[in-house]
C-alpha positions as CSV (number, residue, x, y, z in Angstrom):
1,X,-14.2,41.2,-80.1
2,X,-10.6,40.3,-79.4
3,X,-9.7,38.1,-76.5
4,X,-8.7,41.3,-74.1
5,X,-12.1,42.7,-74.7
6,X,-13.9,39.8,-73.7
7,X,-12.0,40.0,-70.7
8,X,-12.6,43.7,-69.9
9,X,-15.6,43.4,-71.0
10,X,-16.3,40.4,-68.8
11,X,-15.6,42.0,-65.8
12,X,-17.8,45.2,-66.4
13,X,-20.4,42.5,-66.8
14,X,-19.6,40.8,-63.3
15,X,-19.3,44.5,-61.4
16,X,-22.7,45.4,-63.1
17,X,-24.7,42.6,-61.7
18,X,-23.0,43.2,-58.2
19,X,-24.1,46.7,-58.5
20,X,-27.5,45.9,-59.1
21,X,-28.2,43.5,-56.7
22,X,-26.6,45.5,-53.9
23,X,-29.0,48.0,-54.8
24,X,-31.8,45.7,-53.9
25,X,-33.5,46.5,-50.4
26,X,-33.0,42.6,-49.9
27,X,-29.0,43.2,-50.0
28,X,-29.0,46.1,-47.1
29,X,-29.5,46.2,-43.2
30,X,-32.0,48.6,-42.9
31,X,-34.2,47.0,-45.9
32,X,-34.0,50.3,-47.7
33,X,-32.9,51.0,-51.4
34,X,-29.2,51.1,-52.1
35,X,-27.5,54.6,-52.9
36,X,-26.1,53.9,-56.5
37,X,-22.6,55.1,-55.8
38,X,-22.0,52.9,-52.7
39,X,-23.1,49.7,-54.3
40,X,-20.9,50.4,-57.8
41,X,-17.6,51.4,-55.7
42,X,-18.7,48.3,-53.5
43,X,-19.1,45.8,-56.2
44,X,-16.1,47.3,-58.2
45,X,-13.8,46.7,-54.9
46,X,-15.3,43.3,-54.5
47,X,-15.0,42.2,-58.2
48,X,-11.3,43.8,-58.5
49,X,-10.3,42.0,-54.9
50,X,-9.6,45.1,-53.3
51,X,-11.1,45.4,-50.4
52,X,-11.6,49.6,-50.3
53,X,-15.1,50.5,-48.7
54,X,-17.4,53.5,-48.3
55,X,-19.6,51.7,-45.8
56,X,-18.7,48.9,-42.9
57,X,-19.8,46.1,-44.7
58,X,-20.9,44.1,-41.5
59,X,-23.4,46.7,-40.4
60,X,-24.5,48.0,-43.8
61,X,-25.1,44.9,-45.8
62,X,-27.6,42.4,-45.0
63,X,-26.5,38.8,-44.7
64,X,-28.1,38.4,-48.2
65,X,-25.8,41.5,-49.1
66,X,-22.4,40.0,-47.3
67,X,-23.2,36.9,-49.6
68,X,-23.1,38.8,-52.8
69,X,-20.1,40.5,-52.4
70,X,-18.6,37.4,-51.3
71,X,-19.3,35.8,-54.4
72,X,-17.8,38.7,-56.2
73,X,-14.8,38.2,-54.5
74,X,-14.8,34.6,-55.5
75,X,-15.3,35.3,-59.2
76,X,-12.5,38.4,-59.0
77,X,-10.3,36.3,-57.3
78,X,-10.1,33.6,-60.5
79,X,-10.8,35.6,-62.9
80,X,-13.6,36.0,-65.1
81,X,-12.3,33.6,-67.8
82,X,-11.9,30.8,-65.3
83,X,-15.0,31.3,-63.4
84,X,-16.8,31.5,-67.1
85,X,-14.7,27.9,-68.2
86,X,-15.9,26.5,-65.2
87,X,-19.0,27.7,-65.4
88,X,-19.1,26.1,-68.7
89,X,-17.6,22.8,-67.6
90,X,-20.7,22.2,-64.6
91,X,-22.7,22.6,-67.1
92,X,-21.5,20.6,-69.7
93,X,-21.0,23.1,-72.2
94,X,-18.0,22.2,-74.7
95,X,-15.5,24.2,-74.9
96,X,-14.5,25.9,-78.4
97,X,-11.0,27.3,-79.9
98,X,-11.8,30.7,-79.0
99,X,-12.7,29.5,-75.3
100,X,-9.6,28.0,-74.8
101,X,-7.2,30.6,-76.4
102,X,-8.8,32.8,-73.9
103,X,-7.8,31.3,-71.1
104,X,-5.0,30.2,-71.9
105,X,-3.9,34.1,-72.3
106,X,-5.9,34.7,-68.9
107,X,-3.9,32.3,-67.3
108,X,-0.9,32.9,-69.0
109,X,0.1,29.4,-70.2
110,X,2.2,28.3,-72.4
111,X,-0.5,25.5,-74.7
112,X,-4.0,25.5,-75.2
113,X,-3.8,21.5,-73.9
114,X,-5.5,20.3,-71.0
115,X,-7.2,23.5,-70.8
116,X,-10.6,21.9,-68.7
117,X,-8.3,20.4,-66.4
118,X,-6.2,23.1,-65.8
119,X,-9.4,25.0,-64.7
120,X,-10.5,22.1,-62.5
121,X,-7.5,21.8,-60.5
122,X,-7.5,25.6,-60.0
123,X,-10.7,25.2,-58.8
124,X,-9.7,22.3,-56.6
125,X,-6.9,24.3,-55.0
126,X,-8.6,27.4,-53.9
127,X,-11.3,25.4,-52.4
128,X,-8.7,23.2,-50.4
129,X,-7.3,27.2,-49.1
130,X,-10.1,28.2,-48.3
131,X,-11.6,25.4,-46.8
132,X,-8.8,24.9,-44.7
133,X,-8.7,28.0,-43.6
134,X,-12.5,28.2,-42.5
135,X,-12.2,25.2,-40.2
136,X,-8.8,26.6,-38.6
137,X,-10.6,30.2,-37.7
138,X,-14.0,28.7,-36.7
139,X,-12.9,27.8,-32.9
140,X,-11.6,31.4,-32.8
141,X,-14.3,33.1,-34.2
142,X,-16.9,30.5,-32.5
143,X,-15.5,31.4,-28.9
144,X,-16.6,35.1,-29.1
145,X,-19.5,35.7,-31.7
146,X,-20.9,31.6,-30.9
147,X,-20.6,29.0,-33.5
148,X,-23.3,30.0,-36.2
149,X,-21.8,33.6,-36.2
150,X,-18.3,32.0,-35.5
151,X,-18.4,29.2,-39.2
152,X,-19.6,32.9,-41.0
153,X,-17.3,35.1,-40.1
154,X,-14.2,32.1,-40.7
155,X,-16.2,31.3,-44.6
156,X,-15.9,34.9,-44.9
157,X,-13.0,36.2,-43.8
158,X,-11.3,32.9,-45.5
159,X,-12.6,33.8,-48.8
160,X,-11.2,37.2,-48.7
161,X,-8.1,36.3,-47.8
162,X,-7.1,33.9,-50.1
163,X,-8.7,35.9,-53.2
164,X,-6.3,38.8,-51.3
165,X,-10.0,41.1,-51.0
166,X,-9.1,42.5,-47.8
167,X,-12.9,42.8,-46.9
168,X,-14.0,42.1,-43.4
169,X,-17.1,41.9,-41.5
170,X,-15.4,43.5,-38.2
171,X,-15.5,47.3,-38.3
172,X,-12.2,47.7,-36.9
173,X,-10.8,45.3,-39.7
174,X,-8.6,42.9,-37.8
175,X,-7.5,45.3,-35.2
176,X,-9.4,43.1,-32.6
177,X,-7.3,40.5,-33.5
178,X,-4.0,42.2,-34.1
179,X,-1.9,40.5,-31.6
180,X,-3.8,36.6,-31.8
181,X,-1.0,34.4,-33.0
182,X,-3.3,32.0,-35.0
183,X,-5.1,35.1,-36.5
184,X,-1.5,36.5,-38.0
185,X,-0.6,33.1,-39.1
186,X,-3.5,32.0,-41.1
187,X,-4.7,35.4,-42.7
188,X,-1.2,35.8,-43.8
189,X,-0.6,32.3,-44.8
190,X,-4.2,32.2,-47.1
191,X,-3.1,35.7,-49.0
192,X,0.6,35.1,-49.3
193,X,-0.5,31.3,-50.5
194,X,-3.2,33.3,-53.0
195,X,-0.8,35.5,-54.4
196,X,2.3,33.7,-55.4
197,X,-0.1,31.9,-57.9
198,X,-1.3,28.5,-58.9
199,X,1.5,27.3,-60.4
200,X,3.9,27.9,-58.0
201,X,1.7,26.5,-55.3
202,X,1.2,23.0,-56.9
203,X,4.8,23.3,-57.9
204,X,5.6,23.4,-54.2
205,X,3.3,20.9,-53.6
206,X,4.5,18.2,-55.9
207,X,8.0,18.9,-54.1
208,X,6.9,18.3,-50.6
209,X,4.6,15.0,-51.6
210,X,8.0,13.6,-53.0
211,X,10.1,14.4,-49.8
212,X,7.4,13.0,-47.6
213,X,7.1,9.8,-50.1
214,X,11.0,9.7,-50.1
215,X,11.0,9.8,-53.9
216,X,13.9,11.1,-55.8
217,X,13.4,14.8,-56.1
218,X,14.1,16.7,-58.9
219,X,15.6,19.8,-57.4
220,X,15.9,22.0,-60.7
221,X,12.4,24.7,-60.1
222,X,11.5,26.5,-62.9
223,X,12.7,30.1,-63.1
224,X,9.6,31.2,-62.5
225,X,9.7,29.6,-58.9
226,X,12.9,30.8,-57.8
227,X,11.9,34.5,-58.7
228,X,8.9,34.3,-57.5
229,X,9.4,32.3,-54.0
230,X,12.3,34.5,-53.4
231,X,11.4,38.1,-54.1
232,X,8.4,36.8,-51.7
233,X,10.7,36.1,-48.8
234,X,13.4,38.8,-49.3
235,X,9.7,41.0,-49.5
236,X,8.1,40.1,-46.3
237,X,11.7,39.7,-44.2
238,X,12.5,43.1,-45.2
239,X,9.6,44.6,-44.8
240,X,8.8,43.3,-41.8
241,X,12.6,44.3,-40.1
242,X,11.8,47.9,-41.8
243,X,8.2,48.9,-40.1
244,X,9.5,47.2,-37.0
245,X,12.7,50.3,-37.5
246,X,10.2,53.2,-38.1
247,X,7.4,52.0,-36.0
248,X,8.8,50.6,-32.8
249,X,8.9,53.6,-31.0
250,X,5.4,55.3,-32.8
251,X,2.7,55.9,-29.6
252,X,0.1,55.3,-31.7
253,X,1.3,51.9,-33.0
254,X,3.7,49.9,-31.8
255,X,5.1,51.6,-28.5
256,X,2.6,50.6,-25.8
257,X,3.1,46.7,-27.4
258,X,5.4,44.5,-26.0
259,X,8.7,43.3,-28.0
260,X,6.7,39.9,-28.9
261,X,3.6,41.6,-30.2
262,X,5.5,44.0,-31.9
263,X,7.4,41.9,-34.3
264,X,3.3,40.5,-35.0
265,X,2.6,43.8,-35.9
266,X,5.1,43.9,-38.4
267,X,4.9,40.7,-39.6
268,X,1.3,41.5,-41.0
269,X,2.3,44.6,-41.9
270,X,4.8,43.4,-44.4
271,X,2.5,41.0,-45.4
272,X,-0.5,42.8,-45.9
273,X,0.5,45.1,-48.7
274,X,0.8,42.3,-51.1
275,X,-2.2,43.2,-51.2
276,X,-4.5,41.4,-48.8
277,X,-6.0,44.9,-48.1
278,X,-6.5,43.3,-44.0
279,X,-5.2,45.6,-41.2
280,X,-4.5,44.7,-37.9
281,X,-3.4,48.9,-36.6
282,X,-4.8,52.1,-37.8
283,X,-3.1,53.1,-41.2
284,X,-4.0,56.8,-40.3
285,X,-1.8,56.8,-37.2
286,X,1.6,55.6,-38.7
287,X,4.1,57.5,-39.4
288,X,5.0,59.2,-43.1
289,X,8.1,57.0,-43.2
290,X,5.6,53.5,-42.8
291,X,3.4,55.0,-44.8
292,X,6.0,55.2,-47.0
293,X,7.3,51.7,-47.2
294,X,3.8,50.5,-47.6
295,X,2.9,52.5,-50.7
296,X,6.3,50.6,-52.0
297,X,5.1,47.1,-51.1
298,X,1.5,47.6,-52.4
299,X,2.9,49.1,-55.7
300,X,4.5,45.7,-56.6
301,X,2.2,43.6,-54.8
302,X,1.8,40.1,-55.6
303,X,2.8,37.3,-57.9
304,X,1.8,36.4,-61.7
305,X,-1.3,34.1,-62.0
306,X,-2.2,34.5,-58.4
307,X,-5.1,36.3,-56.6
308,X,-2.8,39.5,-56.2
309,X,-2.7,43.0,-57.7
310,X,0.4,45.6,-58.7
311,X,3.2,45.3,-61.2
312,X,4.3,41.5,-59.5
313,X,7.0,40.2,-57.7
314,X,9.0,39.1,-60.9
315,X,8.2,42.5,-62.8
316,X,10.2,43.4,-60.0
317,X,12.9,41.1,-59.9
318,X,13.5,41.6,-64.2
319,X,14.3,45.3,-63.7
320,X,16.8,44.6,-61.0
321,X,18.7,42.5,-63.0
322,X,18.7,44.5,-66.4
323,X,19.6,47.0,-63.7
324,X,22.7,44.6,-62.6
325,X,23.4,43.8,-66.3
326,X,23.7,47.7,-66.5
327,X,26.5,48.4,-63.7
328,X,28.1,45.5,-65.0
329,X,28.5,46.2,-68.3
330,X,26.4,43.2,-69.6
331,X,24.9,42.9,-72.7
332,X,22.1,40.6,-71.4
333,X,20.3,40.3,-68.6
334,X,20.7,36.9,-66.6
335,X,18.6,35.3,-63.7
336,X,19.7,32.2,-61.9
337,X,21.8,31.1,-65.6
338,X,19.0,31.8,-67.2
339,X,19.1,34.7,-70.0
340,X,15.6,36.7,-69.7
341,X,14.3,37.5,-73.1
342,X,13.8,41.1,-74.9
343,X,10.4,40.5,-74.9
344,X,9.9,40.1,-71.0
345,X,12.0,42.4,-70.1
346,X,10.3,45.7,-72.9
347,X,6.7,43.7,-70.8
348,X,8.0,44.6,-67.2
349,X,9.0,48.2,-68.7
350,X,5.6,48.8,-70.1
351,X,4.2,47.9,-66.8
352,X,6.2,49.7,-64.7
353,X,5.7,52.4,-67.0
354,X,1.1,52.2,-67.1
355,X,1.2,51.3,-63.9
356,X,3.5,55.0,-62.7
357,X,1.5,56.9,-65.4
358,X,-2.1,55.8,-63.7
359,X,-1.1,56.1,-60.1
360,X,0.1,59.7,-61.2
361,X,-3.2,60.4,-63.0
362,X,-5.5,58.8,-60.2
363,X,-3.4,61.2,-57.6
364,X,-3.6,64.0,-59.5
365,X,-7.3,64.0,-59.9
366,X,-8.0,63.5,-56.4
367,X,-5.7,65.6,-54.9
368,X,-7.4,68.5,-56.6
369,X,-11.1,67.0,-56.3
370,X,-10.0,67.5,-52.3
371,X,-7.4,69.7,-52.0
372,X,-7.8,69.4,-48.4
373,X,-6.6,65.9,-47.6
374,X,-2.8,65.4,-47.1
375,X,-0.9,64.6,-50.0
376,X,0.5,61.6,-48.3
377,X,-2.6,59.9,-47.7
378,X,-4.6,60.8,-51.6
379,X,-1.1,59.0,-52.9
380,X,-1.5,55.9,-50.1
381,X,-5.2,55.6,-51.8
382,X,-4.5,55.8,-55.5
383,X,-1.3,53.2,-55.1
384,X,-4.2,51.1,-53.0
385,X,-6.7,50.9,-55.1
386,X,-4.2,50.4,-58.3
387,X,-2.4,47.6,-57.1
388,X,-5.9,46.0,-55.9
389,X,-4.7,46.2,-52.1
390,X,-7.5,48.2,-49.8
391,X,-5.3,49.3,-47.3
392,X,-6.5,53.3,-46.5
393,X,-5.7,55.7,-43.6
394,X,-9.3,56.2,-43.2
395,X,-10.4,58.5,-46.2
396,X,-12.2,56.6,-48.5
397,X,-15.8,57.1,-47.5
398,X,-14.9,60.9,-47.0
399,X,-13.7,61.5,-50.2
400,X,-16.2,63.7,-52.6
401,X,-17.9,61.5,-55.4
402,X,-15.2,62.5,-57.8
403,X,-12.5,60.8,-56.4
404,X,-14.5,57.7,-55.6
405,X,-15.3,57.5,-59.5
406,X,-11.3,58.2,-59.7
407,X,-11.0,55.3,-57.8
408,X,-13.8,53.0,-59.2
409,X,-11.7,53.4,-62.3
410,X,-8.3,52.9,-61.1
411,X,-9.3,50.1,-59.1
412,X,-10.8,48.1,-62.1
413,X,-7.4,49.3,-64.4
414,X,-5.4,47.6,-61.5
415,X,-7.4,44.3,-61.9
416,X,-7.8,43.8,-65.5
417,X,-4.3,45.2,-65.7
418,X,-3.1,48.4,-67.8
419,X,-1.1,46.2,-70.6
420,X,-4.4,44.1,-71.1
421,X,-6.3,47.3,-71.2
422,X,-4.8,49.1,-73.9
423,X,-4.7,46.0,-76.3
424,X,-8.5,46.1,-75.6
425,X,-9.3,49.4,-76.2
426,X,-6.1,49.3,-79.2
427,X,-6.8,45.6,-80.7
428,X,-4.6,43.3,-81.3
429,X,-1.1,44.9,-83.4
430,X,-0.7,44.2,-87.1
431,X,2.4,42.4,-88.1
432,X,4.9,44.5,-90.1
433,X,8.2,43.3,-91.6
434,X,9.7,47.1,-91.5
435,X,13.1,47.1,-89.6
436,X,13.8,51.2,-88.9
437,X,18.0,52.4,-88.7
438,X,19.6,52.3,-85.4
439,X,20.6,55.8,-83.9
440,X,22.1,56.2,-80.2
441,X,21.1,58.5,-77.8
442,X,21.8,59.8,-74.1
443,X,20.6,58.0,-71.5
444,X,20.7,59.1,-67.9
């Protein structure tokens, strides 16, 4: 039982229980006994923070129902090794060697010290997000659906957000909402805030509580920062300048908004991919070419460490610069002075790599389960549900039950992610001390 198997293994655990108890007649609207297919795709998407759905979750689920999948979301969101630890921690439980080598892997930290803490302050900083969040969207929410419905709907939709779900308790998503200024600032702010990660949140913190205190700031950010922060921005600025070209003149988008509510539109729909999975137009009404550009975004998605699927922002960012290092005739491959090492940089391939070979697999499959759905769209689903993002143009729930297993599965690959997969199912490599001869080939 290797430390990836606890983890894979931990989150079959986590999507099991969900599926059970949204099979209870407690967990539905109607009181009746859950249809087994629903409920596992439902607690798989909840669990993997994706946010793709067979039924409308307001109208389908029972309040009781709604709460369960939010607390999937919660525990997908951190992870099932820090949801465990802290699990462990309320209850006083010590924690062993083997606890704290698995999060620290989970987490992808550098030392096994201050392990607890590390947890704790995790902890602490998604509650502050989402906290914050809630009381900024309950005078919104409170002003049409009244205040007990309003603080809900804000808990809920705050959740999902910063754990990047995507769910929502509207049936039209945020569509309702898609040109409310706060609306597009604070969803967007709670999923962009949960996907670049912990560290480079409290890193970002601990700079602005110096400039306010008027200490001497150290301005030298860890590498990880400054790929991280500005992939992010060079991400959401282009995107948002590229569906606002292909989409301003669409008449089923943007074309009967004015100019104002039209960069909005784009806005979120630049952020969104990363994916938050929230949509605030109809994804089956854009055009091939903004389809297009969001089956790019969601494929790289988020950041490392955060709440965010795909193959990350700095994944991303690596394979431009080997790609640099290439045309320039470099030998190695350098980020802001910084030399990447070989093995980050044979990581990012392997990624890219498991990550192409399943969204070609999970297309495949589907596209001849229904041959009749446009190529287009089967591809927009299997890069959603890989890179964790929930975004569809609307045929999820018609799919045949094929392809929603197709999808099940591709949506759990995405969250556990394809590297950690294969050392589970492989184990962990045995150490040789062979060195093989060199031999060139041709490339390209």
């Amino acid at each position: 039982m290797t430390v990836a198997r606890t983890i894979c293994l931990g989150f079959l655990a986590v999507i099991t229980v969900g599926t059970l108890l949204l099979l209870l007649p407690i967990s539905l609207a109607d009181g009746a006994w859950g249809n087994f297919t629903t409920a596992l795709f439902t607690a798989t998407s909840a669990v993997c923070v994706t946010g793709l759905i067979v039924v409308d979750t307001g109208t389908y689920f029972s309040p009781f129902g709604q709460l369960v999948i939010l607390i999937l979301i919660q525990v997908g969101g951190l992870g099932y090794m820090t949801a465990t630890t802290f699990l462990l921690l309320v209850l006083g439980v010590k924690l062993g060697l083997r606890d704290k080598i698995a999060i620290q892997q989970s987490l992808d930290q550098a030392g096994m010290s201050g392990v607890g803490q590390l947890v704790q302050s995790i902890i602490a900083v998604t509650l502050i997000f989402e906290l914050t969040g809630t009381f900024l969207m309950i005078p919104i929410f409170a002003a049409d659906y009244g205040l007990r419905s309003g603080i809900w709907l804000a808990l809920f939709h705050s959740i999902s957000a910063f754990n990047n779900a995507g769910f929502s308790l509207f049936q039209d998503n945020l569509i309702g909402y898609a040109t409310s200024v706060p609306i597009n600032l604070i969803i967007p702010g709670l999923f962009i805030f949960g996907g670049i990660g912990y560290q480079v949140n409290m890193q970002l913190y601990f700079w602005l509580r110096d400039r306010l205190r008027q200490r001497p700031v150290h301005s030298s950010f860890p590498l990880n920062f400054k790929i991280v922060t500005s992939t992010t921005l060079f991400l959401l600025v282009g995107g948002t300048f590229a569906f606002l070209l292909v989409e301003f003149d669409n008449p089923s988008t943007f074309s009967s908004f004015n100019l104002g509510d039209r960069l909005l539109l784009a806005w979120f729909l630049s952020a969104t991919p990363r994916t938050a999975g929230f949509n605030s137009i109809d994804y089956g009404l854009m055009s091939d070419a903004g389809l297009f550009i969001t089956i790019a975004l969601m494929f790289v998605g988020g950041s490392p460490g955060g709440t965010a699927g795909g193959i990350k922002t700095t994944t991303l960012r690596i394979l431009f610069d080997c790609t640099k290092a290439v045309l320039r005739g470099k030998e190695e491959v350098i980020s802001y002075r910084r030399e990447i090492p070989m093995t980050l940089i044979l990581k990012a391939i392997g990624v890219v790599f498991g990550s192409g070979m399943t969204v070609v697999i999970a297309t495949t499959l589907i596209a001849i389960s229904d041959p009749d759905i446009e190529f287009i769209r089967v591809f927009f689903e299997a890069v959603s549900a890989f890179a964790t993002v929930g975004l569809s143009t609307g045929i999820t729930a018609s799919v045949s039950t094929f392809a929603k297993f197709v999808l099940i599965i591709t949506m759990y690959v995405g969250r556990v992610g394809i590297l950690l997969l294969m050392s589970a199912i492989l184990g962990d490599p045995s150490p040789t001390a062979i060195n093989y001869p060199e031999e060139n080939l041709l490339i390209g």
